[in-house]
C-alpha positions as CSV (number, residue, x, y, z in Angstrom):
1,X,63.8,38.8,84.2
2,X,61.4,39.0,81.1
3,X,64.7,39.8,79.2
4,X,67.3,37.3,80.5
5,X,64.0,34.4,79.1
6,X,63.5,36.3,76.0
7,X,67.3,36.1,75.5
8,X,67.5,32.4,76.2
9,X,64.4,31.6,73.6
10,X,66.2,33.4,71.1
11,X,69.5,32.3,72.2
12,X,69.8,29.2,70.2
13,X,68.5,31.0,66.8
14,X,71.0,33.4,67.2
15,X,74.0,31.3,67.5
16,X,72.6,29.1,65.1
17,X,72.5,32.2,62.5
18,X,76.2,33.2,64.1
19,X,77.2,29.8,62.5
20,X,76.1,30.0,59.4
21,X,77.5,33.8,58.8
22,X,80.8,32.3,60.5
23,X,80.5,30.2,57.1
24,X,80.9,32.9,55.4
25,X,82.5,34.8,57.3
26,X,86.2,32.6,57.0
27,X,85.5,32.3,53.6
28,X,86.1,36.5,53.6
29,X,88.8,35.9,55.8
30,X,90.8,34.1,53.1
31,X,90.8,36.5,50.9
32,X,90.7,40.0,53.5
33,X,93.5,38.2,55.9
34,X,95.3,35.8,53.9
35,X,95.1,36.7,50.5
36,X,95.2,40.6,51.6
37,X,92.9,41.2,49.0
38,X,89.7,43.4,49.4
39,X,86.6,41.2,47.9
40,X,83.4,42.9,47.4
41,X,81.9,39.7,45.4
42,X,80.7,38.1,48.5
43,X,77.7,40.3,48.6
44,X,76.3,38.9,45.5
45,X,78.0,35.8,46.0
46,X,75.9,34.9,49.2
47,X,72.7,35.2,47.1
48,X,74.0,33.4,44.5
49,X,74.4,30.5,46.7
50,X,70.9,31.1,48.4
51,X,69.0,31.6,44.9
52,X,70.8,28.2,43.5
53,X,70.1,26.0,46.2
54,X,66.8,27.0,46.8
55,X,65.8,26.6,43.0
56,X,67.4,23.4,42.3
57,X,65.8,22.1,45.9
58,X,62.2,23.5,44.1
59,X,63.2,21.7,41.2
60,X,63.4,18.0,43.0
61,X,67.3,17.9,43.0
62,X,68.7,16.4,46.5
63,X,69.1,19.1,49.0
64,X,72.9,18.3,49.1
65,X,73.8,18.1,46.0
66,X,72.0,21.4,45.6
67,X,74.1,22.4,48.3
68,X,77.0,21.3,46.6
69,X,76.0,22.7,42.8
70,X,75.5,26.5,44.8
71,X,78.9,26.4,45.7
72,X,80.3,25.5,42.5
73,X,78.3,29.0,41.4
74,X,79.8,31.1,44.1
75,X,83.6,29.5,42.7
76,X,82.2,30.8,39.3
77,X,81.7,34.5,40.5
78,X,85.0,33.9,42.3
79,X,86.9,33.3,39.2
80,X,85.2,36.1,37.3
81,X,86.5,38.7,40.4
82,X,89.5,37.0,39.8
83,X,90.1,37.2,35.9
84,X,88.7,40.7,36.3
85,X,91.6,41.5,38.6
86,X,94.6,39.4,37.4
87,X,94.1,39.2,34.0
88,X,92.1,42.8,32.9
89,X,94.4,44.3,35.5
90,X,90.9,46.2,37.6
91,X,92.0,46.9,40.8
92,X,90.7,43.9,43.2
93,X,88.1,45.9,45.1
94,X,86.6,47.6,41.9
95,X,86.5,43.9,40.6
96,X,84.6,42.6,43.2
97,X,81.9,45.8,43.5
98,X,81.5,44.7,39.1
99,X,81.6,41.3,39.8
100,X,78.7,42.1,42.3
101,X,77.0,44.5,40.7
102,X,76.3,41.8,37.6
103,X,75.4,39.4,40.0
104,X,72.1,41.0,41.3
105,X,70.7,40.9,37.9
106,X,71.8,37.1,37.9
107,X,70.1,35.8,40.7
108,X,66.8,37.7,39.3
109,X,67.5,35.3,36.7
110,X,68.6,32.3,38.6
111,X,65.4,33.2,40.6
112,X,62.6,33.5,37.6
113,X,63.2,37.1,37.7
114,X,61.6,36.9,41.5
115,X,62.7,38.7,44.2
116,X,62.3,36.0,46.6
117,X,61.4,32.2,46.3
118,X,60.6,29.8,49.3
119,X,61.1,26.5,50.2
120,X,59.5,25.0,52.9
121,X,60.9,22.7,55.1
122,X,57.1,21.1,55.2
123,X,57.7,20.0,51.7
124,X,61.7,19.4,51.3
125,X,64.0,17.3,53.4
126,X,66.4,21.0,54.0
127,X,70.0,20.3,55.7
128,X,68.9,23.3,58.1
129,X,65.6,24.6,59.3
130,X,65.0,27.6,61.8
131,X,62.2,26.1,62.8
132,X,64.2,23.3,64.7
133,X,66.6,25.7,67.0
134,X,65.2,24.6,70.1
135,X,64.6,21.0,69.5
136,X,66.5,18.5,71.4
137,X,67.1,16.2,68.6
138,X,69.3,15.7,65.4
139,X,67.0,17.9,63.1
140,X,68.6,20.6,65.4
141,X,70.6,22.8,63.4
142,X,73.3,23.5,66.0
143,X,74.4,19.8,65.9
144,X,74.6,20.3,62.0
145,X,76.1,23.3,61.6
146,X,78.2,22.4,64.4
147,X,79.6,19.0,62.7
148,X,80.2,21.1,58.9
149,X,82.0,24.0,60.7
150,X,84.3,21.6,62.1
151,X,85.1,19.9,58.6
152,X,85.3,23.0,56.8
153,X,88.2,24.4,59.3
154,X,90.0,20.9,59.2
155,X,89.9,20.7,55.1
156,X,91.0,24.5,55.6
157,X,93.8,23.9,58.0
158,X,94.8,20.7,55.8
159,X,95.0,22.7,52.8
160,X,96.8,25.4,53.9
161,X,99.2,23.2,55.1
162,X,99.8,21.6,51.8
163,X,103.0,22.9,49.5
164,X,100.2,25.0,47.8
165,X,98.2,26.3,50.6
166,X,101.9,28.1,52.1
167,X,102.3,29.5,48.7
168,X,98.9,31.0,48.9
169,X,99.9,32.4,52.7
170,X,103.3,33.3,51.0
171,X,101.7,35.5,48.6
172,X,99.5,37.2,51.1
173,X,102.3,37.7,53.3
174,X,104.4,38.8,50.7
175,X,103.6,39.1,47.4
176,X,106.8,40.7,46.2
177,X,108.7,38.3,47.6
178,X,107.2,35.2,46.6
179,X,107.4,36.1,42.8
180,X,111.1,36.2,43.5
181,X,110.7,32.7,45.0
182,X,109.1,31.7,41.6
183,X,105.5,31.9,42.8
184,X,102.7,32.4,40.6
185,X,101.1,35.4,42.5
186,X,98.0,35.8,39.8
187,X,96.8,32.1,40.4
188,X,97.4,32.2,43.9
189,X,94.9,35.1,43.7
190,X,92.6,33.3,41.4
191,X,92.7,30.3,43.2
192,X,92.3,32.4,47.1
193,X,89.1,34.2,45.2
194,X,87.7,31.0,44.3
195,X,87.7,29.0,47.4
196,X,86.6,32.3,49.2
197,X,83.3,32.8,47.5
198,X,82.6,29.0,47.1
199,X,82.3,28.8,50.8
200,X,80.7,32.4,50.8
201,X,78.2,31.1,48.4
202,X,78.0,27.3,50.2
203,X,77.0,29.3,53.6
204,X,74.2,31.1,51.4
205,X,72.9,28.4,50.6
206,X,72.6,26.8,53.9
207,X,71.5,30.5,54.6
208,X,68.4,30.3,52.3
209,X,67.1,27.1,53.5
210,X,67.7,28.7,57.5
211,X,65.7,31.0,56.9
212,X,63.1,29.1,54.8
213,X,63.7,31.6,51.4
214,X,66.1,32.8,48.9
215,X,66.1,36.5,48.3
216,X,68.3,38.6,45.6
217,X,69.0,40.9,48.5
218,X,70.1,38.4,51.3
219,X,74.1,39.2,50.9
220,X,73.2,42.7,51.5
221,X,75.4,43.6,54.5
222,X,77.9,40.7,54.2
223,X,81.1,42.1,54.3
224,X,80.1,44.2,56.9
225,X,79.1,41.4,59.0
226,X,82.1,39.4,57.7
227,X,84.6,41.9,59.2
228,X,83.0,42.1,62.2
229,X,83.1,38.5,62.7
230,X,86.5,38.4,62.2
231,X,87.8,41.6,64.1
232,X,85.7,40.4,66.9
233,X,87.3,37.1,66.8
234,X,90.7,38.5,66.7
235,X,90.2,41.0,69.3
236,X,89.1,38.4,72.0
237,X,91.0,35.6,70.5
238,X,94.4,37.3,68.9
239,X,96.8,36.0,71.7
240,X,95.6,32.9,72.4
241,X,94.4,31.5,69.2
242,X,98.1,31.2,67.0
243,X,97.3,28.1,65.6
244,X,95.9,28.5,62.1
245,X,92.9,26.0,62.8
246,X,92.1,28.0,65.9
247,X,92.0,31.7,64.1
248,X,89.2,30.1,61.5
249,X,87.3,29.2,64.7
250,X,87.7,32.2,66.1
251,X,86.0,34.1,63.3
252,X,83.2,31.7,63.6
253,X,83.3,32.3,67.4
254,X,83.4,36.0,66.7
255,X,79.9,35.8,64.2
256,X,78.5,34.1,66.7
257,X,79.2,36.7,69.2
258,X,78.0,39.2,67.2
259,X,74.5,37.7,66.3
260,X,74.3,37.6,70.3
261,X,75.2,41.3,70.7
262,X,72.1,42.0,67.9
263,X,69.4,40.3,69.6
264,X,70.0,41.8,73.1
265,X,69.9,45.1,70.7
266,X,66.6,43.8,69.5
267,X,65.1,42.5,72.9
268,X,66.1,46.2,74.1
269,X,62.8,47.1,71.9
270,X,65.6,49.3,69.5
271,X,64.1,49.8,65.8
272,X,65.1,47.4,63.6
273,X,65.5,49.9,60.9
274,X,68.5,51.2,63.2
275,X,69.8,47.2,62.8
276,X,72.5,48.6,60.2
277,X,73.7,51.5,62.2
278,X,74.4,49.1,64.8
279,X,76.3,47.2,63.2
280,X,78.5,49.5,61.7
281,X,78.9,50.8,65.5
282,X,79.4,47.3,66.5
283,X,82.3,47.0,64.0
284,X,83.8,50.6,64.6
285,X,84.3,49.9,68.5
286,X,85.8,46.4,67.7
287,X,88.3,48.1,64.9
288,X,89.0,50.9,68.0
289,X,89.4,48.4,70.8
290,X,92.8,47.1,69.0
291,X,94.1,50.7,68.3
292,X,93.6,52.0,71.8
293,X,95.2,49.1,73.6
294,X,98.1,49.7,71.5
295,X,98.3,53.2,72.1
296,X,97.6,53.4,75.9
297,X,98.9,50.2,77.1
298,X,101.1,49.0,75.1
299,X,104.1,50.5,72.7
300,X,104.0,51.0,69.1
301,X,104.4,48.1,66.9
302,X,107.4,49.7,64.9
303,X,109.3,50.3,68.1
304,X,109.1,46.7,69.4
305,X,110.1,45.4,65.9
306,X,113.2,47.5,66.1
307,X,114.0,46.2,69.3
């Protein structure tokens, strides 16, 4: 009984926290499922986002334009994964671990060579405050986060729509193919990078002022959280989510879901040092579940495409 309370108290923190990764979380899926490209950026792109917001909100801007400049930065590191890739020819995965790799003595910088900076929501009018999660009003940051995730997804689901967007998906698809249709592959790239990090870094940056602080190691873990989100989304959601607008929710759906599945671990009285090997378990049984339903209840995908 003490559990099932405990897990409704922190209930509302942790899908609040879901949301926010979810953020990030599509922005990886644009460039691990769309883009079929392997980004490592978003590591250091999260703290970019976190570390510019938070200074620029310490430094009087408004909290939304703040917002708005952080993402603009995480675009930035985007394009330099990018260039790295299409232009110096560095495979995309070694581009992003450089790309990331600079960027942890950037946000020392960004940060006043700090390792973490706070902002208060006592002093600063923050889009998102932790402190709010099981309020019954419009500072709650379920309602927010609830009203951005929608507009993200329909922008998202516009774009990809557009002449443009289908080029993007064409490359992905196909990459081969579409430079025989006349595509240009290497901005498609650029421009999947961008757009992927710029919503990694704008969830960072919601992240920071969440949790009431920026820290140079707060993207620590991302993409491992990232995946999770969306191989959890896709193997709960994979048959009956085919619209495009419904897969991005699902990932968000699937973050969520796996913030949950950490706080039971947590209200279980585990060791949060262990918090990293869970989630790597967490991940691993997900990436599994897939391969084993394939294998013992269903026929190989190569057989049914012959058929």
């Amino acid at each position: 009984m003490n559990f099932l309370n405990s897990l409704m108290n922190a209930l509302p923190g942790a899908v609040a926290q879901g949301m926010l990764w979810g953020i990030m979380a599509i922005g990886l899926y644009i460039s691990f499922r769309i883009i079929n490209v392997s980004d490592l950026t978003v590591d250091g792109s999260l703290a970019t986002g976190g570390a510019t917001c938070v200074m620029l909100i310490r430094a009087g801007v408004n909290v939304w334009l703040a917002v708005l400049i952080a993402a603009l930065a995480g675009i930035l590191t985007g394009l330099v994964t990018g260039l790295l890739h299409t232009r110096c020819g560095i495979p995309a995965i070694l581009s992003g671990i450089l790309t990331q790799l600079a960027l942890y003595s950037i946000n020392l910088r960004i940060m006043d060579s700090k390792a973490n900076q706070p902002v208060s929501v006592d002093k600063y009018a923050l889009v998102v405050s932790q402190r709010y999660s099981r309020e019954m009003s419009l500072n709650n940051p379920l309602i927010v986060l609830t009203i951005i995730t929608v507009l993200l997804i329909a922008i998202l689901y516009w774009f990809f729509g557009t002449e443009k967007g289908s080029s993007i998906r064409a490359t992905g698809a196909n990459m081969n193919m579409a430079r025989a249709q006349g595509i240009n592959t290497e901005s498609n790239i650029n421009l999947s990078l961008l757009i992927s990090n710029g919503l990694v870094a704008f969830s960072g940056a919601l992240l920071a002022q969440f949790q009431g602080a920026a820290d140079v190691s707060m993207g620590r873990g991302a993409i491992v959280i990232g995946l999770a989100a969306i191989i959890i989304g896709e193997v709960l959601f994979s048959k009956i989510f085919i619209n495009f607008a419904l897969k991005l929710f699902s990932v968000v759906i699937g973050s969520i879901i796996y913030y949950i599945v950490l706080q039971m671990i947590l209200l279980m009285g585990l060791n949060t040092n262990d918090l990293k090997l869970f989630s790597a378990l967490i991940v691993a049984i997900f990436l599994t579940v897939p391969y084993l339903r394939e294998k013992y209840l269903g026929r190989p995908a190569a057989v049914k495409e012959e058929e």
